[in-house]
KELO-235159 format. One line per field, with one value per residue (C-alpha): residue number from 1; y, x, z. Coordinates in Angstrom, 3 decimals, always signed. Layout:
N
k: [NUM,...];
yy: [Y,...];
xx: [X,...];
zz: [Z,...];
***
This chain:
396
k: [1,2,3,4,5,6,7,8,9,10,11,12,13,14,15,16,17,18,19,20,21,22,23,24,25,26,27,28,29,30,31,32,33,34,35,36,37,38,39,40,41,42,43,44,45,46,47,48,49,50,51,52,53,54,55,56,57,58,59,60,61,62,63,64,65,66,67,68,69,70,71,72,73,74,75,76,77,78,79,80,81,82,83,84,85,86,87,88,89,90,91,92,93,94,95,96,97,98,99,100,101,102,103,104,105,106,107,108,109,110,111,112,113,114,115,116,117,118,119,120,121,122,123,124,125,126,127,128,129,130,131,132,133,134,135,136,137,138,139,140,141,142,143,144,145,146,147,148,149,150,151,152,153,154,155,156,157,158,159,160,161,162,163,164,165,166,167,168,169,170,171,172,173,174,175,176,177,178,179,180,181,182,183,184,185,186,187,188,189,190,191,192,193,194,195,196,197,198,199,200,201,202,203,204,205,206,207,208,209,210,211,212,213,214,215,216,217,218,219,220,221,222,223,224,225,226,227,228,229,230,231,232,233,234,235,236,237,238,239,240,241,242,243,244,245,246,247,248,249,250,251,252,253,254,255,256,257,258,259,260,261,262,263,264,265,266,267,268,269,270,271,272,273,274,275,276,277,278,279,280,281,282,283,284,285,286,287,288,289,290,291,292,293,294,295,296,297,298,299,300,301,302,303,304,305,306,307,308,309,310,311,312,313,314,315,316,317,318,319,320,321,322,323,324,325,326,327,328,329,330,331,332,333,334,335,336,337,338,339,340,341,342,343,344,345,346,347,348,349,350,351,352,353,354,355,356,357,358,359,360,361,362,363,364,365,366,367,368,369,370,371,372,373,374,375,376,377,378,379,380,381,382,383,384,385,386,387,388,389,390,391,392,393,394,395,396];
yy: [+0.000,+2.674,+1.524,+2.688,+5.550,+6.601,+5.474,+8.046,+10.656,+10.058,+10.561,+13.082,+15.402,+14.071,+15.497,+18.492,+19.580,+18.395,+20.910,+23.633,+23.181,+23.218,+26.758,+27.917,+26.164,+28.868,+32.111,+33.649,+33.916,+34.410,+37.586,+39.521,+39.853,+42.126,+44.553,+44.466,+48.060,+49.098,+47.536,+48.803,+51.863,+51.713,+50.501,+51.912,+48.194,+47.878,+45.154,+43.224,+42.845,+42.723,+39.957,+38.087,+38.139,+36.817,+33.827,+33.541,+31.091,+28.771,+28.866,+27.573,+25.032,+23.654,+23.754,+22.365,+19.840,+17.115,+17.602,+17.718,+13.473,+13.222,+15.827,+13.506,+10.419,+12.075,+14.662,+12.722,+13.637,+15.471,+17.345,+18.420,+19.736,+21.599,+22.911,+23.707,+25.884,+27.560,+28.652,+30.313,+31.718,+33.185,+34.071,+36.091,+38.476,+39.223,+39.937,+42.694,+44.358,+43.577,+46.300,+45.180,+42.371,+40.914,+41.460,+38.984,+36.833,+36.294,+35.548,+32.688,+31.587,+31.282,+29.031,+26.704,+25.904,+25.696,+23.091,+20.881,+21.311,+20.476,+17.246,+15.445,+15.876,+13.370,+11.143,+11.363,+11.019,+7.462,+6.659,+7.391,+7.318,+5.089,+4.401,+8.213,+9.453,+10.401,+11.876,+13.863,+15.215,+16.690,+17.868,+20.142,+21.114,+22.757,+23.766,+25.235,+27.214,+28.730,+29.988,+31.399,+33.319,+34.775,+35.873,+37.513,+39.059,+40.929,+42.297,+45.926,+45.897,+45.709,+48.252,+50.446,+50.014,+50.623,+52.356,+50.799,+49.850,+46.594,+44.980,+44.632,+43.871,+40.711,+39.986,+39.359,+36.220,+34.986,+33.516,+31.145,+28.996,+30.011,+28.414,+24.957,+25.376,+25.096,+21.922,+20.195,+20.296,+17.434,+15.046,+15.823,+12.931,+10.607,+8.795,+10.264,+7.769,+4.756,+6.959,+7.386,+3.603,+5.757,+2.466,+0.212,+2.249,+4.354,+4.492,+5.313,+9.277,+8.006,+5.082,+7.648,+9.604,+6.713,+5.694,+5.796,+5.837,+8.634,+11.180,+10.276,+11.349,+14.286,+15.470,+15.472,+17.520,+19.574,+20.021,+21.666,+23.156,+25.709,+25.817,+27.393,+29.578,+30.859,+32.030,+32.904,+35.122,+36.493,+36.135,+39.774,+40.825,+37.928,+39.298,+42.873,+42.263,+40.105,+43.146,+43.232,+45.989,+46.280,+45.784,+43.081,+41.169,+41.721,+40.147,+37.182,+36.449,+36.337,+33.271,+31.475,+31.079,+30.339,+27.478,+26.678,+25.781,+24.043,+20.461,+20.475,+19.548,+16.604,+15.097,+13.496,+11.218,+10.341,+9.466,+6.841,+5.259,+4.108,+1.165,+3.895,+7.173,+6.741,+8.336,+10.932,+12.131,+12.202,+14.039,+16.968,+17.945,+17.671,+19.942,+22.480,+21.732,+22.662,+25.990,+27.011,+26.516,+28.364,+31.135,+31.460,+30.679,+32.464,+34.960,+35.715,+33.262,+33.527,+33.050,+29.513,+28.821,+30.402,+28.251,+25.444,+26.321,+27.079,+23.583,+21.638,+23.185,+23.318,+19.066,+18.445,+19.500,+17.431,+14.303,+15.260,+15.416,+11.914,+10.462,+10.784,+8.742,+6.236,+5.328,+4.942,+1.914,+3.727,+6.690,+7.427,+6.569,+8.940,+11.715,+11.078,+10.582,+14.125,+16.066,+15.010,+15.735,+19.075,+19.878,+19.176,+20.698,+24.363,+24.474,+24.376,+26.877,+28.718,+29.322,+29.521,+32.676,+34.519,+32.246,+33.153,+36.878,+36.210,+34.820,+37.205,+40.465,+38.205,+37.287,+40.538,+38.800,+35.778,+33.412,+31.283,+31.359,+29.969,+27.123,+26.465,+25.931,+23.760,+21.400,+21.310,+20.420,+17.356,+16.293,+16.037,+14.303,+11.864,+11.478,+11.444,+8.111,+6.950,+7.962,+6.871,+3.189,+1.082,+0.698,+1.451,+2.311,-0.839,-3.152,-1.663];
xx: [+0.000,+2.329,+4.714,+1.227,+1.059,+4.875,+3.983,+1.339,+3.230,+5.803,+3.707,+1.955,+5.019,+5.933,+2.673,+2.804,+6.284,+5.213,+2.293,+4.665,+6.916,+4.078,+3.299,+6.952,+6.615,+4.209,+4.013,+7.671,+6.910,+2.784,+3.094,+5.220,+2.167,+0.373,+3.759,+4.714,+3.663,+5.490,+8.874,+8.598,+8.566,+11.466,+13.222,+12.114,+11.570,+10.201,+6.975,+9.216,+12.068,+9.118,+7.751,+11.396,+11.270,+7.558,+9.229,+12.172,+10.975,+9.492,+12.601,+14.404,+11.974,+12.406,+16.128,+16.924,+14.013,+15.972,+18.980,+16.485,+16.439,+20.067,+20.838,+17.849,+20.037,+23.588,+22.272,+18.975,+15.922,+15.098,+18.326,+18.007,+14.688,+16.060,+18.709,+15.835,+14.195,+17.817,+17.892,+14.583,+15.286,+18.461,+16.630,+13.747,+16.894,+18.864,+15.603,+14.096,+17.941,+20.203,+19.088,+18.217,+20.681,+19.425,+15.839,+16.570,+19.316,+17.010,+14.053,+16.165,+17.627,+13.711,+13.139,+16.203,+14.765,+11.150,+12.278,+13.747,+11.018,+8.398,+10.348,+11.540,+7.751,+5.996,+9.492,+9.141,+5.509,+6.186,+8.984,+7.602,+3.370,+2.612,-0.704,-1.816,+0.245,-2.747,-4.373,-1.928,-1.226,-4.487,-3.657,-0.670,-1.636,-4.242,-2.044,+0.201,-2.433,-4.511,-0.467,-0.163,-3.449,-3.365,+0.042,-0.845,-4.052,-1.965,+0.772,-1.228,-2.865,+0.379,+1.661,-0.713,-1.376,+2.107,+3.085,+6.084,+7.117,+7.421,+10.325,+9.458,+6.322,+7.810,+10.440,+7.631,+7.409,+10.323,+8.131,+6.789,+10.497,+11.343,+8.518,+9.024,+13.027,+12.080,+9.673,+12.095,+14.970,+14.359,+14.195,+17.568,+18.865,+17.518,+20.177,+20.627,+21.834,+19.611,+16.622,+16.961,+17.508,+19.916,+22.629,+19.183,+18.418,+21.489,+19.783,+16.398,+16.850,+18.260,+15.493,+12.932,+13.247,+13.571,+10.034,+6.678,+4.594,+7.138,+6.329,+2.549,+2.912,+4.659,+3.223,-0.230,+1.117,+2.467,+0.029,-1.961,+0.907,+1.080,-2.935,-2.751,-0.247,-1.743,-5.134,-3.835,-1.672,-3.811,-7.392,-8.410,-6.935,-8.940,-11.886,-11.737,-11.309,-14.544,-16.465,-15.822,-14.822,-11.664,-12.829,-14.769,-12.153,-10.047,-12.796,-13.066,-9.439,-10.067,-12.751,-10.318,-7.497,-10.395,-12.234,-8.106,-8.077,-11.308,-10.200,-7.613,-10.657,-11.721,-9.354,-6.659,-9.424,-11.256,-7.858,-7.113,-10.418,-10.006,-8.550,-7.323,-7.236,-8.194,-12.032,-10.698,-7.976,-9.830,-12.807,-10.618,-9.258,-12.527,-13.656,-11.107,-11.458,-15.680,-15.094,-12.008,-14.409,-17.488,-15.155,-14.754,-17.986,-20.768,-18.667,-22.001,-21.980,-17.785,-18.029,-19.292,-16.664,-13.717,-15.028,-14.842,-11.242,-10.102,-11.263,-9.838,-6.109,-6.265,-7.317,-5.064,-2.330,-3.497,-3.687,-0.417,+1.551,-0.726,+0.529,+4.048,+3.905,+1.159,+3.412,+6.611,+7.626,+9.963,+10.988,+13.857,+12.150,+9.515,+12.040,+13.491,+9.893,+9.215,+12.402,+11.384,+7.633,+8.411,+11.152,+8.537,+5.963,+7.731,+9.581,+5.732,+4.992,+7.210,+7.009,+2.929,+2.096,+5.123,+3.546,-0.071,+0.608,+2.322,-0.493,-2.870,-0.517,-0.360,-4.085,-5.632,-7.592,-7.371,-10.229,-6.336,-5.060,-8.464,-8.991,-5.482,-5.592,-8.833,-6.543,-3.835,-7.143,-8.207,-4.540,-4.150,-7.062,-5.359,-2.030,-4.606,-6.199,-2.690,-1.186,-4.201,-3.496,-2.504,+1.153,+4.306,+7.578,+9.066,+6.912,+8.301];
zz: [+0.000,+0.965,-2.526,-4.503,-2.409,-3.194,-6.645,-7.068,-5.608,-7.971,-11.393,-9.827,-8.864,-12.823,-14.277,-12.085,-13.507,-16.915,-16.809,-15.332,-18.356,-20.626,-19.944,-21.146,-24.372,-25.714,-23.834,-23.611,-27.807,-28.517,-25.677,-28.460,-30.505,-28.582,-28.171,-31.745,-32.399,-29.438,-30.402,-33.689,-32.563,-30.092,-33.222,-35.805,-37.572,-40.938,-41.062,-43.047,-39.740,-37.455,-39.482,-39.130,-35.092,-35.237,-37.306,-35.853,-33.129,-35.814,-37.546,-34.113,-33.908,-37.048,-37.204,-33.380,-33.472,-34.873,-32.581,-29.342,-29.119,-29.410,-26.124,-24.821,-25.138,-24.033,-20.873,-19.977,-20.467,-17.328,-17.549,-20.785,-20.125,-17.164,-19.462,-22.033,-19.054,-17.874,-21.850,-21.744,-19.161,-20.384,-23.809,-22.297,-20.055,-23.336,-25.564,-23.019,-21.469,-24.717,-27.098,-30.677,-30.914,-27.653,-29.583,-31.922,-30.247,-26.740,-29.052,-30.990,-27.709,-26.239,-29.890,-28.737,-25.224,-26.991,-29.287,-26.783,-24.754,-27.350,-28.570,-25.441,-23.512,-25.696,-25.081,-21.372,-21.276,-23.565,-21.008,-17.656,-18.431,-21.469,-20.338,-19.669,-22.693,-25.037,-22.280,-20.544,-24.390,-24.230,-20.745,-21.453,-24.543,-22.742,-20.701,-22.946,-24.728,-21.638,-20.809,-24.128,-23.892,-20.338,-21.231,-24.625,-22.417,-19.688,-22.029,-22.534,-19.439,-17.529,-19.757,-19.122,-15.373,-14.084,-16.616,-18.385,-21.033,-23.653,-22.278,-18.449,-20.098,-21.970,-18.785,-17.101,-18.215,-16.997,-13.931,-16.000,-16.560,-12.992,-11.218,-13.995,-13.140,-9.128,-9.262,-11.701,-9.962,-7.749,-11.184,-11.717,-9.429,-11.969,-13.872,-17.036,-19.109,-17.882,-17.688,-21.391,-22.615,-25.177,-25.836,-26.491,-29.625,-31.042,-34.385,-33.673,-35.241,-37.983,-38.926,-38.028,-41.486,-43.780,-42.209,-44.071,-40.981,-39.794,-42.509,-42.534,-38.763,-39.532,-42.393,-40.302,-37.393,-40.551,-42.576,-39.284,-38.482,-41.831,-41.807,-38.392,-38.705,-42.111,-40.646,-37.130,-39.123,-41.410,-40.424,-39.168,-43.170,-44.687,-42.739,-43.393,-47.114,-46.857,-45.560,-41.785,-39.372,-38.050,-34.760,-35.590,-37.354,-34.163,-31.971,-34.422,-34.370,-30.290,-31.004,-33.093,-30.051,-27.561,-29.945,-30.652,-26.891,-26.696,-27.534,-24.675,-22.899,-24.446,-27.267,-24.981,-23.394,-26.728,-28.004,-24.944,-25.767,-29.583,-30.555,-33.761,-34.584,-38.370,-37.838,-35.483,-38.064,-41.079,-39.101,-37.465,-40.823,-42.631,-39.989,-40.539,-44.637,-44.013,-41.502,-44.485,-47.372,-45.316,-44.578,-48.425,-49.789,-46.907,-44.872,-42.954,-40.760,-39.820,-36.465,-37.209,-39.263,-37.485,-34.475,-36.099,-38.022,-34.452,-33.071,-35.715,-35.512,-31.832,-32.071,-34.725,-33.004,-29.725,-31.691,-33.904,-30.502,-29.308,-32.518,-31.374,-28.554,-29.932,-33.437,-31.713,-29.768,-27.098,-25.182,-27.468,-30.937,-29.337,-28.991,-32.648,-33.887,-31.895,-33.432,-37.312,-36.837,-35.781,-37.815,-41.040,-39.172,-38.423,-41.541,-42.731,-40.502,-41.115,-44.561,-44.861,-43.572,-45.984,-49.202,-48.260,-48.455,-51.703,-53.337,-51.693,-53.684,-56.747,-56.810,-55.409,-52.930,-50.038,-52.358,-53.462,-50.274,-48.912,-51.559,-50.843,-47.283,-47.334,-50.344,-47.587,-45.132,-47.355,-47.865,-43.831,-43.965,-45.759,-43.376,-40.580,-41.633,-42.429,-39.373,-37.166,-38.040,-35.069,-36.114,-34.734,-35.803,-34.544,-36.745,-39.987];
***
C-alpha cells in the first residue's frame, strides 16, 4: 500500500512539472504579438524585420528539433529539459535588457529551449506514463495554450497600469520557466543515461526519417501546423477584405485562439479510448477543410466557421503530438519521432504565412489562399487516416 502511495506521488510530482513546463513552451513567444507596435517603434523596424522576429521562433523550432532526441540520449531527459528551461530563461533576459541584438538573439535563444522542450515531452511522457500518454497530451496542450493566452491578455494591461514599457512587459514572463526550473529540480537525481535507454536504440533518429509511418505522422502535425499559422496570421486581413470591421475582425481572431483551446478539454481522453485514430484524423481535418471553405464561400456566418477552423487546428495539433507517442515503440524513438515531426511541421509553418501573403498580392484577394488551405485540409485528412493506423515504428 504505501509503494502505490509513493507510486502516485511520484507521477503526480511528474505530471505536475510536466504541466509547469508546458506553460513555457508557448508564452515567452505568442506575448510579443500584442507589443509588436510598441517595439517597432522603439526601433524603428520595418513590417518586413518585425515579421522576421515573429518567425524567428518557428525557424528555431524547425532547425533544433531534430537535434532535441540526441541531447535527450547524451544529458537525460530530465536534464536536458532543465537545461531547455535555464535557456529560456536566459533568452527572455537578453531579448528585453540587450538592445536590438538581444531582440533577436534572446528571441532565438527562447526558440532553442522551446524546441527541446516540445520534442523530449511526448518522449518522457512514452517513457515514464505510457498508459496516460494520449491523455496527458491533451492535458498540457491545454495547458500550454490557456499559458499562451493569459500571457498575450496581460501584455497591454500591464503596460498600461504601471506604466512601463514593452520589455518589463515581456520579462515578465520569466516567472513562468522560474517556477518549472524550481519543481524540476528534484528530477535531476535521476540517472541520465539509464533513464533514457539511449545504448538500447542508437539508431532510432536516424530510422525515423527513412520511415513511411514517420512522414505520414509528420506530415499530419504539418500540414496543421502551416494551416494554423496561415489564418492565425492572417485572419483579421482575410476578414476585413470580406467586408468586416476592423474591430470586428479583431474580436473574431479572439474566437479562433479560444475554440483553438477548446479540444484540450476533451481530445486526450477520446484518443485513450479508440482502438485507432483513423475516424478521429480524417474528421478533425474535414472539420477544418468545411469551416475554411465556409469562410470562403458564406462569410455571414464567420463566427461559425472560425469556431470550427479554431477547433480543428487546436485538435489536430493534440492528436499530432498523441501520434508521437502512440506510433513509436519507445521513449527514445519517441524523442526522434518528436524532433522530425516538428522539424517538417515548423519548416511548414514557417514558410505559410510569408507564401499566403504572396499569393494574396499576386491574386488581389485571399479566395487562393483559402482554396489552398482547405486542399492542404483534405490532404491532412489523408495522413490522418494513415497515421491513425494502429502501427508502430518498430513493426516496420
Amino acid at each position: 500500500m504505501r509503494k502505490k502511495i509513493k507510486s502516485s506521488g511520484k507521477h503526480l510530482g511528474l505530471i505536475i512539472g510536466i504541466l509547469l513546463i508546458a506553460t513555457s513552451l508557448r508564452a515567452p513567444f505568442t506575448s510579443v504579438a500584442p507589443l509588436l507596435e510598441s517595439i517597432r517603434d522603439d526601433f524603428s523596424l520595418s513590417a518586413a524585420r518585425a515579421g522576421v522576429l515573429q518567425t524567428l521562433p518557428l525557424l528555431a523550432f524547425a532547425l533544433f528539433s531534430p537535434l532535441a532526441a540526441g541531447f535527450g540520449r547524451r544529458l537525460g531527459m530530465e536534464r536536458t529539459l532543465f537545461v531547455a528551461l535555464l535557456i529560456v530563461v536566459a533568452g527572455i533576459v537578453i531579448r528585453s535588457c540587450a538592445g536590438l541584438a538581444g531582440l533577436f538573439g534572446g528571441t532565438l535563444l527562447i526558440g532553442l529551449g522551446i524546441a527541446l522542450g516540445n520534442v523530449l515531452l511526448p518522449g518522457l511522457l512514452k517513457r515514464d506514463l505510457p498508459h496516460r500518454a494520449a491523455s496527458l497530451t491533451g492535458l498540457y496542450a491545454l495547458t500550454m495554450g490557456l499559458a499562451a493566452a493569459l500571457a498575450s491578455a496581460v501584455m497591454i494591461p500591464f503596460t498600461t497600469f504601471f506604466h512601463t514599457g514593452w520589455s518589463s512587459a515581456l520579462l515578465m514572463t520569466l516567472a513562468l520557466p522560474m517556477v518549472a526550473l524550481i519543481v524540476w529540480l528534484p528530477r535531476l537525481k535521476r540517472d541520465p543515461v539509464a533513464a533514457t535507454h539511449g545504448a538500447a536504440h542508437p539508431h532510432a533518429p536516424a530510422r525515423v526519417w527513412r520511415s513511411g509511418l514517420a512522414w505520414q505522422v509528420s506530415l499530419f502535425f504539418g500540414l496543421n501546423s502551416v494551416i494554423y499559422y496561415i489564418i492565425v496570421s492572417w485572419l483579421p486581413a482575410m476578414l476585413q477584405n470580406l467586408g468586416f470591421t476592423a474591430a470586428q475582425a479583431g474580436s473574431l481572431h479572439g474566437v479562433l485562439q479560444l475554440a483553438s483551446a477548446i479540444p484540450g478539454f476533451f481530445i486526450g481522453s477520446i484518443v485513450a479510448r479508440l482502438r485507432d485514430q483513423r475516424v478521429l484524423g480524417v474528421a478533425i481535418a474535414l472539420t477544418g477543410a468545411v469551416g475554411l471553405t465556409g469562410l470562403l464561400m458564406l462569410p455571414v456566418l464567420a463566427t461559425l466557421w472560425v469556431v470550427l477552423i479554431g477547433i480543428s487546428t487546436g485538435a489536430g495539433i493534440i492528436l499530432g503530438l498523441a501520434f508521437i507517442s502512440l506510433r513509436a515503440g519507445n521513449a527514445v524513438q519517441a524523442a526522434a519521432l518528436s524532433g522530425m515531426a516538428q522539424c517538417v511541421g515548423y519548416l511548414l509553418a514557417a514558410g505559410g504565412p510569408p507564401l499566403a501573403g504572396l499569393l494574396h498580392d499576386r491574386m488581389d484577394g485571399w479566395t487562393v489562399p483559402l482554396t489552398v488551405c482547405t486542399l492542404l485540409a483534405l490532404a491532412q485528412a489523408v495522413m490522418g487516416y494513415l497515421a491513425g493506423r494502429q502501427r508502430v515504428l518498430v513493426s516496420e
